[in-house]
N, C-alpha and C positions, 0 to 999 in steps of 0.2 A: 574373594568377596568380602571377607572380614577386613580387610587392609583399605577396602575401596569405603567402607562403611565408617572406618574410625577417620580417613582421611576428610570426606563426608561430615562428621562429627566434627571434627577440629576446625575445618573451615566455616560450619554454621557458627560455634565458639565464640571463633574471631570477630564475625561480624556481629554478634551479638552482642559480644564486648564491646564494640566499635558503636554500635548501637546508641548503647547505654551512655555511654562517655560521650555521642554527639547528643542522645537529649540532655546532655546537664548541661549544655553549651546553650546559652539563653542570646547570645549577641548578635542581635539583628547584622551586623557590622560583615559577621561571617557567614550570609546567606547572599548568594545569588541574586542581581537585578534578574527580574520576571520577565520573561521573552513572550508571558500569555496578556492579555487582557485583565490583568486583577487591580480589586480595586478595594478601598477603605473608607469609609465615610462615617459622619459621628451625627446624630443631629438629639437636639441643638446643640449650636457651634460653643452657643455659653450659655449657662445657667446657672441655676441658685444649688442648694446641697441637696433638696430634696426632689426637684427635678428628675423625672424617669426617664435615662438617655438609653439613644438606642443606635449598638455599634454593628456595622453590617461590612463582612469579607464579601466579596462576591466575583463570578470569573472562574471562580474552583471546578473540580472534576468531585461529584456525588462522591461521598465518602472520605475525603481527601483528610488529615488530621490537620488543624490549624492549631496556632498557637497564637493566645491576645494576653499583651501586657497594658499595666497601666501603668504608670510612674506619676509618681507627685513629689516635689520637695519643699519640704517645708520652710521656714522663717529664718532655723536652725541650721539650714543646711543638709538637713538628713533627709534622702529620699526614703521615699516609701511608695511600695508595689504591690500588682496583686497579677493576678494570670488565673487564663480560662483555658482548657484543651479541647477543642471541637472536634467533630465532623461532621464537614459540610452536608446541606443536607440534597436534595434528588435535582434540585434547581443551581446546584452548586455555590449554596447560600452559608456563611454563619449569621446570625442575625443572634447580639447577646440578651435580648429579651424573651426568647423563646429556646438558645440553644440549648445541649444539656452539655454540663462541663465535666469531664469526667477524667481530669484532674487540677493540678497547680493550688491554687488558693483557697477555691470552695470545689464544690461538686452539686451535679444537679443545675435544674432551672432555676436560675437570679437571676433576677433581672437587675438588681443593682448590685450582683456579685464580684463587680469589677472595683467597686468602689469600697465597698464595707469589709473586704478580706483582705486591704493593705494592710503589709509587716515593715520594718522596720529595717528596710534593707533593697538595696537598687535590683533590679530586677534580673539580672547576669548572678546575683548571688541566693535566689529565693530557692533554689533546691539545697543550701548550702546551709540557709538556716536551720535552725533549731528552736525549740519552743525554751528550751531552757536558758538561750542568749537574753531571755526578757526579763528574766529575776535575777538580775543585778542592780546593782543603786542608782549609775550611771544609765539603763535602758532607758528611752523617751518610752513613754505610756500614749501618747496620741503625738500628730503632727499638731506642732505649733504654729498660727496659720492668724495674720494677722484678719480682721473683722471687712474692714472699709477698703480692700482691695480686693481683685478677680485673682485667682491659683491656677496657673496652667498646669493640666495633667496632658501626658503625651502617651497616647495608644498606639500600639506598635504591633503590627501581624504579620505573622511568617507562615510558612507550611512548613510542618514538625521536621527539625533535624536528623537527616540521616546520612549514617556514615557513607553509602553509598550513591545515594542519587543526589545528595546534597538538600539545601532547601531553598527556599524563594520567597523574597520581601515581599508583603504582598501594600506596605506601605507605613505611615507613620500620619498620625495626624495629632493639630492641638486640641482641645478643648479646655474652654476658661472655663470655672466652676466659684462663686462667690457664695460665701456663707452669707454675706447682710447686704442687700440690693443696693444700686448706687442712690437711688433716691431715698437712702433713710437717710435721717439726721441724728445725731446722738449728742446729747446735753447732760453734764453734771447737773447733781442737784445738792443743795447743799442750805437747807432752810432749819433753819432752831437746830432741833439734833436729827432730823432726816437727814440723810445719808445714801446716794446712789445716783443713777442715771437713767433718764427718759430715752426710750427709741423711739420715734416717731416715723412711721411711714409716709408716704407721699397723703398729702390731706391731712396733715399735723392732728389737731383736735378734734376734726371732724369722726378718726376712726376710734369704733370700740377702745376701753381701755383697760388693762391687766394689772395686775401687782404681779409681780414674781419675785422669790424669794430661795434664795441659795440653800444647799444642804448641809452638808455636816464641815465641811472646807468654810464656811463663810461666805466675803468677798457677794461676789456679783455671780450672777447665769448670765454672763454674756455670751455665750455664742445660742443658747436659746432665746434671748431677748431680741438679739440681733436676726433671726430667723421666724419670728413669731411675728416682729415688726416689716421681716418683708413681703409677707402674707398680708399686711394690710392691718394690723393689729398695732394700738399704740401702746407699748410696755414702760412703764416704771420699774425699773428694776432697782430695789429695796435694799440695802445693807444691813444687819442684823449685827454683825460682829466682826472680827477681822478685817477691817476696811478701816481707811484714815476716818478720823473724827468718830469712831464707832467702839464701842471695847473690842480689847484682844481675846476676850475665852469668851466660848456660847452658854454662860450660866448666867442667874440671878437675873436675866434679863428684863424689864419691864415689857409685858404684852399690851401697855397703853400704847408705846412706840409705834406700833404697825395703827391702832385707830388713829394716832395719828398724822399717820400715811395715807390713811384712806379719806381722811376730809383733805389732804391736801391735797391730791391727786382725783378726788371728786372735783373738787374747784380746780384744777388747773385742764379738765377735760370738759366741764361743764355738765356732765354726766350725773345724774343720781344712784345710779348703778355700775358697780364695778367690777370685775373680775378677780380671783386672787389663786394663783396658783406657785407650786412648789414642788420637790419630789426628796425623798428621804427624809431626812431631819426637815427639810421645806413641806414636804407633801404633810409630816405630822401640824407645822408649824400651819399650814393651808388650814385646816379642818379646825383645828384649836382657835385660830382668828377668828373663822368664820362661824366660829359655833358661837363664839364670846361677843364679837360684835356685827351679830348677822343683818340689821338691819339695811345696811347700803352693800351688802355682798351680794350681785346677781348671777355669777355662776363661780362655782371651785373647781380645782383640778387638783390633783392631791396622786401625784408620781409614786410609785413603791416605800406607802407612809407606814407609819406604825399606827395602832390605834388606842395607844397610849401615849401618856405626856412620859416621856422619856428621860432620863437623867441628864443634866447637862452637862457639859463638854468643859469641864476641867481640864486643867493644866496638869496634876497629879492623882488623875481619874477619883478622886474626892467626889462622897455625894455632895449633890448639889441640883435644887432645880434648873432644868432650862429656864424656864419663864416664872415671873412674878406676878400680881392682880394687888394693885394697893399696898403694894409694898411685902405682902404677904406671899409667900410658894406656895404657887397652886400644885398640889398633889401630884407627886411622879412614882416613875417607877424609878427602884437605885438599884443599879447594876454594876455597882462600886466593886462587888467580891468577883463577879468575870475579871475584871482587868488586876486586882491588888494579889488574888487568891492564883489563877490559873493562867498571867501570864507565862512566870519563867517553865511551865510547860506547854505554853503555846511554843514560845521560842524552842524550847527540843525539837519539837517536834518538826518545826518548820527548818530547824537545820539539818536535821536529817535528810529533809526530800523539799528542796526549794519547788521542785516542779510539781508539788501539792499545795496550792497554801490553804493554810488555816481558814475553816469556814464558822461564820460567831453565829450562822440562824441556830442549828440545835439548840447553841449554850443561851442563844436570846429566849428560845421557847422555856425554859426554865423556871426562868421569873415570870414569862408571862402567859405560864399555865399554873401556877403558883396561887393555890385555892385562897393563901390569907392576902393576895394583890390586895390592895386600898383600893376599893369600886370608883372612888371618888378621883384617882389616876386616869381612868379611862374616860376619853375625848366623849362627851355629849352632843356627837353628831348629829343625834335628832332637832337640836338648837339651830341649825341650819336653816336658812327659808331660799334657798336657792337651789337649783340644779348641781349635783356632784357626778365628777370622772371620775374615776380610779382606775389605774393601772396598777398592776402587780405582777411581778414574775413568779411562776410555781417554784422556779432551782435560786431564787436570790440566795447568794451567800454570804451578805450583810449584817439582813435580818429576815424574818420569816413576812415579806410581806403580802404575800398572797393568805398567810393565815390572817395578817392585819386584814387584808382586804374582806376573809369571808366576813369577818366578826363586826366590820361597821358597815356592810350591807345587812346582815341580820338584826340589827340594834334598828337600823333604819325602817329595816321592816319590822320590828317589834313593837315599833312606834307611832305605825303606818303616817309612815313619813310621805308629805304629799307632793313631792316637785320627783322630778325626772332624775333617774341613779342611771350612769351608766359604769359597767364592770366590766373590765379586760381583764380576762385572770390568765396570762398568757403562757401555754403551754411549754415548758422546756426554757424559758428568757428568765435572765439573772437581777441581777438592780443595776446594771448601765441600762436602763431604758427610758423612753418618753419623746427621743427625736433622732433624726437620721447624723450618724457619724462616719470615721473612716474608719475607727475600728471598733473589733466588735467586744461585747464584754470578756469573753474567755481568757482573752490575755490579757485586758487592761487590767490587772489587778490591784492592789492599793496596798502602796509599800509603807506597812506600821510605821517602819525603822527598826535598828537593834535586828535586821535578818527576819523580821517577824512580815509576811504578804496574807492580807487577806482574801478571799475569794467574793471574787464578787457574784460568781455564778454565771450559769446560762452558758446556751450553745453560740454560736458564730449565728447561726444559720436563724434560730430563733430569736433573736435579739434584734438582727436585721430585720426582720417580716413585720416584728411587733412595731418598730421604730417608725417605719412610715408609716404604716398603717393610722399609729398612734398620732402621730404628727397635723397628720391631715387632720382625724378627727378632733383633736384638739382644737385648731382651726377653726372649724365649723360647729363645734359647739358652744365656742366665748361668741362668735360673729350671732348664732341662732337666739342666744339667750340675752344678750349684752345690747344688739340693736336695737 
């Protein structure tokens, strides 16, 4: 009996081993044509990035384990994938807007968990990754994905590999996915010292119109201006620094630049009223404009800001204000001793354990719980005459902006501020938030250099939720106020 039971023993073993080693095996190539009725379908066949696609297996036996890949590859060449693990459910359905996935990329009901939990690796190798392949110099941090063309992603479904019954294609389809609709238009602009580029959607000047304005990188928000304009919204997107014809560092900047961005972009949409949004270093930049020259600002959006005027962005993190007012610095906060004082044990630290990085909201709360701050720092958002968004994530690990966020809702209400606040203070989401991506903040992290990664914070899971959510309403709150 004991010989019959270990032999017993040994042969579940085997197959169990057998098992395991058939689910790492991801390659459609090694499953069986389907002798049943199964079938794949995506709809719609194309769409824009924020689009809620819905992928349905169907034909299965109730309970059946599916497996759904996506693949995408980028501009670069490097795919990237994500995967769901189902079971079908009593109608012999997966359907990924309702399944639960319970495993691969995400877990749980997503509905666009097929898209926002792509890694950085072809989908035959995503049990093979690692989180710590992504803190190297060389990792891509998102796919590079040009604007004015459609991306085919290709969804691929099997029934779970197994060493013994084998498994079965249950098919493969494309779906194009475009970040900026075919009918926008994109035009440099390039007037006195403005600097940037117009999107215009189908109905050139006829629709609403936006300022948007980059974060702490500089440059352009092009893939949110490109996405904002295929909702029907006309963006100017603004360069502040790091852009040709513009300075290289984000200090001593003149904040007459942006008024006069707003009369010219008032006159070129015919509009009296404008929109002006931004997130980070832009979300602070949002509020500060709009507080200064609020008169033709008819709604702000202000992405994970600070609510303060913040140090600007030296070359040899030297105080220095971001912005100027007549030539004169308007009152900031200097954060010069974080970067001069406690880098070289930022870097320890981060070389000890790359797959931690370095998070700066604690060290931001410092200064800006720091009872002798200059009052006179802090953004006078009550100067506003418009409707204000604000997003914030609770876990950013940037800076603290969900504290920025209680603190210029209560100034606002200090002041019984009279237009419309709206506050996202979103639970568990880091500071990659404000629109729908392919990946999600937890890994996109921001390589200082010199070994040193910031943390940008937030879950996978949270980040996705906030992003469309936030997207839409963004949308409909420049369209409600702006029209």
């Amino acid at each position: 009996m004991k010989r019959r039971f270990r032999l017993l023993f040994c042969l579940l073993s085997v197959l169990l081993t057998a098992c395991l080693a058939a689910d790492r095996q991801t390659d459609m190539e090694s499953c069986e044509a389907s002798l049943r009725e199964l079938s794949l379908r995506v709809t719609p066949e194309a769409g824009l990035m924020d689009d809620r696609v819905r992928i349905v297996a169907s034909g299965l036996t109730a309970g059946e384990r599916v497996v759904v890949d996506t693949t995408l590859t980028d501009d670069n060449g490097i795919p990237w994938s994500a995967r769901g693990v189902f079971r079908a459910d009593a109608q012999g359905q997966v359907d990924s807007t309702r399944a639960f996935s319970v495993g691969g990329t995400y877990d749980g009901v997503e509905p666009y968990g097929l898209f926002w939990s792509m890694l950085p690796v072809a989908a035959a190798g995503l049990s093979e990754w690692q989180r710590a392949d992504f803190f190297t110099e060389s990792a891509p941090r998102y796919p590079q994905l040009a604007l004015d063309r459609p991306h085919t992603i290709r969804i691929a479904a099997y029934t779970a590999p197994h060493a013994v019954i084998g498994c079965e294609r249950i098919g493969t389809v494309d779906f194009e996915r475009r970040v900026q609709a075919a009918e926008v238009v994109v035009k440099p602009v390039a007037k006195g010292n403005l600097r940037g580029k117009i999107y215009s959607p189908s109905g050139g000047n006829a629709a609403v119109g936006v300022i948007l304005v980059s974060g702490s990188g500089g440059g352009l928000s092009e893939m949110l201006a490109a996405m904002l304009a295929s909702r029907g919204i006309q963006v100017f997107a603004l360069a502040w620094y790091n852009y040709d014809g513009r300075p290289d560092g984000g200090y001593n900047l003149p904040i007459e630049y942006f008024s006069e961005g707003i009369d010219w972009f008032r006159s070129h949409t015919g509009r009296d009223k404008i929109g002006f949004a931004g997130s980070s270093y832009g979300g602070m930049t949002a509020l500060m404009v709009a507080s200064t020259y609020p008169q033709h600002i008819g709604a702000v959006y202000a992405g994970v800001p600070s609510h303060v005027h913040m140090m600007g962005l030296t070359e040899d993190w030297s105080a220095a204000p971001t912005y100027t007012l007549g030539g004169e610095p308007i009152p900031y906060v200097d954060v010069s001793g974080l970067f001069q004082v406690s880098l070289p044990e930022m870097l320890s630290i981060a070389r000890k354990s790359t797959a931690l990085p370095v998070r700066g909201s604690e060290m931001y709360l410092k200064y800006w719980n720091d009872p002798a701050l200059d009052s006179d720092a802090i953004i006078k958002v009550e100067n506003i005459r418009a409707p204000i968004f604000i997003v914030a994530g609770e876990d950013d690990g940037q800076w603290p902006s969900a504290i920025a966020g209680d603190r210029i809702v209560a100034r606002l209400s200090g002041h019984a501020f009279p237009h419309e606040v709206i506050y996202r203070r979103a639970a568990g989401a880091g500071h990659m938030i404000g629109y729908p991506t392919f990946v999600s903040g937890d890994i996109n992290n921001f390589d200082f250099g010199d070994g040193l990664w910031l943390a940008n914070g937030g879950s996978a899971r949270a980040d996705a939720a906030v992003n469309y959510r936030v997207f839409a309403e963004m949308i409909a709150f420049f369209k409600k106020n702006l029209d």
